[in-house]
C-alpha positions as CSV (number, residue, x, y, z in Angstrom):
1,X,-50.8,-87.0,-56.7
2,X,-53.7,-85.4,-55.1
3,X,-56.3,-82.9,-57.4
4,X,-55.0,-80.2,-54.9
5,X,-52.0,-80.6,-56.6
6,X,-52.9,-80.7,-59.7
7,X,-55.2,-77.6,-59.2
8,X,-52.0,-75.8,-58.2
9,X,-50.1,-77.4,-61.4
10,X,-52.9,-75.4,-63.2
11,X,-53.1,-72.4,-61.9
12,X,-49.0,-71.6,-62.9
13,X,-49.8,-73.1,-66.1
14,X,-52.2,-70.4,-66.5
15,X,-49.7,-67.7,-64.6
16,X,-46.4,-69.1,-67.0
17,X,-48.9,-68.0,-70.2
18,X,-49.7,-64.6,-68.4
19,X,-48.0,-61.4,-69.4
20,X,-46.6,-61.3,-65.4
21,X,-44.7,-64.8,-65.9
22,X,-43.8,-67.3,-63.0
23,X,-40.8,-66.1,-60.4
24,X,-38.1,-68.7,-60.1
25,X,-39.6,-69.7,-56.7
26,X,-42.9,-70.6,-58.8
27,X,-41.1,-71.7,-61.8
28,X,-39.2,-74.7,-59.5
29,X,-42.2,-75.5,-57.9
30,X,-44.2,-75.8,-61.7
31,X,-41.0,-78.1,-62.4
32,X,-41.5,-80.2,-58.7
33,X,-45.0,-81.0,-59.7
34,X,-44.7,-81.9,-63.2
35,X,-41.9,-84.1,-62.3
36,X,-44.9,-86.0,-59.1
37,X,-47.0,-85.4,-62.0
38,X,-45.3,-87.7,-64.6
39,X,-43.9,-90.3,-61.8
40,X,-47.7,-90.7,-60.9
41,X,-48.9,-91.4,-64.5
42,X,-46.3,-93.8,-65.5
43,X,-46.2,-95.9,-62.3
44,X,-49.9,-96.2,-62.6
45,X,-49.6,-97.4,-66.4
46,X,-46.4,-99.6,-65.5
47,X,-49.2,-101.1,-62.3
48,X,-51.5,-102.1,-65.3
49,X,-49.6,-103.4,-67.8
50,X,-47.8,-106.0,-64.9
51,X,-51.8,-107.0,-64.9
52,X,-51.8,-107.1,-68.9
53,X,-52.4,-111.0,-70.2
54,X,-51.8,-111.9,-73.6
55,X,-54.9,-114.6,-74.4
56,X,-53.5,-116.6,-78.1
57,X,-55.9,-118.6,-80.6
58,X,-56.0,-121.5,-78.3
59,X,-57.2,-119.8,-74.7
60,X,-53.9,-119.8,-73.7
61,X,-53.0,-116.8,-71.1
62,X,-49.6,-115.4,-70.6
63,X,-48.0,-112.5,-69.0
64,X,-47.3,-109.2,-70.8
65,X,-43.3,-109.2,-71.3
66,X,-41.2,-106.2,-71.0
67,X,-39.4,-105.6,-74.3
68,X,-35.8,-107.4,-74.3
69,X,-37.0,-110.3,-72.3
C-alpha cells in the first residue's frame, strides 16, 4: 500500500466524522482500503516473524514455530 493510499484512507476518515458523512460510493471505497490496509500490515508482520529465531541458554538457534506445530 502506497502513502497515496493511505492519504486517501485519511481523508474519509476525516469526511465519515464530518457532519456531511461518506456516500455509499465513498463508504465502499473506505471499506476497500482498510481491507489493502490490514492485508498489508499483517503480511509484512507474518514476513518477519518467518525471519524470527529463537536463540536458548546454550547458543542454540531455531525457527520461530507457528502455534499447533
Amino acid at each position: 500500500m502506497d502513502q497515496k493510499q493511505i492519504d486517501r484512507l485519511n481523508e474519509l476518515a476525516k469526511k465519515a466524522k464530518s457532519p456531511e458523512g461518506l456516500t455509499q460510493w465513498e463508504a465502499d471505497e473506505r471499506a476497500a482500503l482498510r481491507r489493502e490496509y490490514i492485508d498489508a500490515v499483517l503480511g509484512s508482520l507474518q514476513g518477519q516473524l518467518d525471519h524470527t529465531y529463537i536463540v536458548d541458554e546454550q547458543g542454540n538457534k531455531r525457527k520461530l514455530k507457528k502455534k499447533g506445530e
